[in-house]
C-alpha positions as CSV (number, residue, x, y, z in Angstrom):
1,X,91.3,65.7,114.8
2,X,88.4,63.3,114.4
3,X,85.6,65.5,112.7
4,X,83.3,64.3,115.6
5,X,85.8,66.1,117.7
6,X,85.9,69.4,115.9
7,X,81.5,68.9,115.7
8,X,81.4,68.9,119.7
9,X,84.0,71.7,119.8
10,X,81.7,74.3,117.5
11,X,78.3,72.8,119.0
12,X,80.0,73.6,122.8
13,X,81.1,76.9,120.6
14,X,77.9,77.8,119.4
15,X,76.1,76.8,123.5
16,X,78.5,79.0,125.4
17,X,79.7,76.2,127.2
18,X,83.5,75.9,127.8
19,X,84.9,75.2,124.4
20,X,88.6,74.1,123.8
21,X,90.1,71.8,120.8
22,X,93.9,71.2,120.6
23,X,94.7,70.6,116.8
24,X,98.2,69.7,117.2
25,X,101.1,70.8,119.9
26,X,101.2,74.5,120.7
27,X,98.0,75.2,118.0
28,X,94.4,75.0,119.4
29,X,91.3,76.6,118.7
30,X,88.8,78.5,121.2
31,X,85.9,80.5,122.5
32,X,87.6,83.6,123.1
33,X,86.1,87.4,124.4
34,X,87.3,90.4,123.0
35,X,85.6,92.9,124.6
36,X,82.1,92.4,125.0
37,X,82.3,90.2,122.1
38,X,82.2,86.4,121.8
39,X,84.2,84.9,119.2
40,X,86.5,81.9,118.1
41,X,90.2,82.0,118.3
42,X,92.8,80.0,116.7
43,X,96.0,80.2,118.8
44,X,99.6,79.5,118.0
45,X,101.8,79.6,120.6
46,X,105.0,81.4,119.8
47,X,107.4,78.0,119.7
48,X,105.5,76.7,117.3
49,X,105.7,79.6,114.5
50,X,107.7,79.1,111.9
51,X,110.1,81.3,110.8
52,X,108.3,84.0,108.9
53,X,104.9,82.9,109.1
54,X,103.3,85.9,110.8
55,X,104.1,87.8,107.8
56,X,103.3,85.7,105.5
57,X,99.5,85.6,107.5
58,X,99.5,89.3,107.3
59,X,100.1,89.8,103.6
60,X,97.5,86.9,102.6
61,X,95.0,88.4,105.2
62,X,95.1,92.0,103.4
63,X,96.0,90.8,99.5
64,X,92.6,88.3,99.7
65,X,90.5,90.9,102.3
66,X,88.0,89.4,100.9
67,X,88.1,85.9,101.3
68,X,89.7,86.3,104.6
69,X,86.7,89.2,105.9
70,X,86.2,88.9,109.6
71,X,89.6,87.7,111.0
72,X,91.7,89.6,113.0
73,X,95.3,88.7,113.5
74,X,97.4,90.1,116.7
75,X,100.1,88.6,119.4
76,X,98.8,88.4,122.8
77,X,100.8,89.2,126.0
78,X,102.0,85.7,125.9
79,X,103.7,86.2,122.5
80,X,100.9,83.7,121.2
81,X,99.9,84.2,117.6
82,X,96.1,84.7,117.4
83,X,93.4,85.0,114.7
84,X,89.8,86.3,115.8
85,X,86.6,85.8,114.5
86,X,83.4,87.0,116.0
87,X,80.9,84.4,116.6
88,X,78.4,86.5,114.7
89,X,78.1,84.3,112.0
90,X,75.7,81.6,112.1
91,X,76.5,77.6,113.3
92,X,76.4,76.4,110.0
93,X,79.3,78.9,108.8
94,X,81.5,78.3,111.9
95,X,83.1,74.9,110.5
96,X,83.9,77.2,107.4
97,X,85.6,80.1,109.3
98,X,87.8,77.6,111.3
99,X,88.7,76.1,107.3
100,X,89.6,79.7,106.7
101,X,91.3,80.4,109.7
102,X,93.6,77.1,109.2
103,X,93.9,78.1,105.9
104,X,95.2,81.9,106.5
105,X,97.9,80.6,108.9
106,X,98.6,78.1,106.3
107,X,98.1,75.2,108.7
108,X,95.6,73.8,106.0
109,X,97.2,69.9,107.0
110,X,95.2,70.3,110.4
111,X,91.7,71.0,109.0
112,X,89.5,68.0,108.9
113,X,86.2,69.3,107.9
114,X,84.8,67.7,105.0
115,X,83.6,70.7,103.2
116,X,86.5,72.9,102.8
């Protein structure tokens, strides 16, 4: 994805408008609730896991807490493979927690962003 892309993505993010980025087929990243919460979601849809890769996410997410603070991991109804992140954090972060996002579901190829 073009970094101009993924720049209109978190500035639509960070707005509240309607904010939706495909980053290759079955993975995309977006504004997502959870609650009363806003926050950003990076989505894998189940036929595009790979064989063992939501445990893989699991153990990386609790062996490096730190590194990894802030993300939660869970399968929605759909069987879709998400990781949360509360948009709490300020804009300038946000391109850095969607590096670390890519980077706990080990989908670093995808990430674009010129300061990961």
């Amino acid at each position: 994805m073009p970094d101009t892309q993924r720049q209109v993505f978190l500035d639509n993010l960070v707005s509240g408008a309607a904010a939706h980025l495909a980053l290759a087929p079955g993975i995309t990243a977006c504004a997502l609730h959870a609650g009363r919460r806003s926050g950003l979601a990076l989505q894998v849809a189940r036929e595009a896991l790979k064989a063992g890769q939501l445990q893989r996410m699991l153990e990386r997410r609790f062996e490096q807490a730190v590194v990894f603070d802030g993300c939660f991991i869970y399968l929605d109804a759909q069987h879709t493979l998400v990781i949360w992140h509360a948009l709490s954090a300020p804009r300038s972060a946000l391109d850095r927690i969607l590096s670390r996002m890519l980077s706990l579901a080990n989908l670093e190829a995808l990430d674009t962003s010129s300061g990961r």
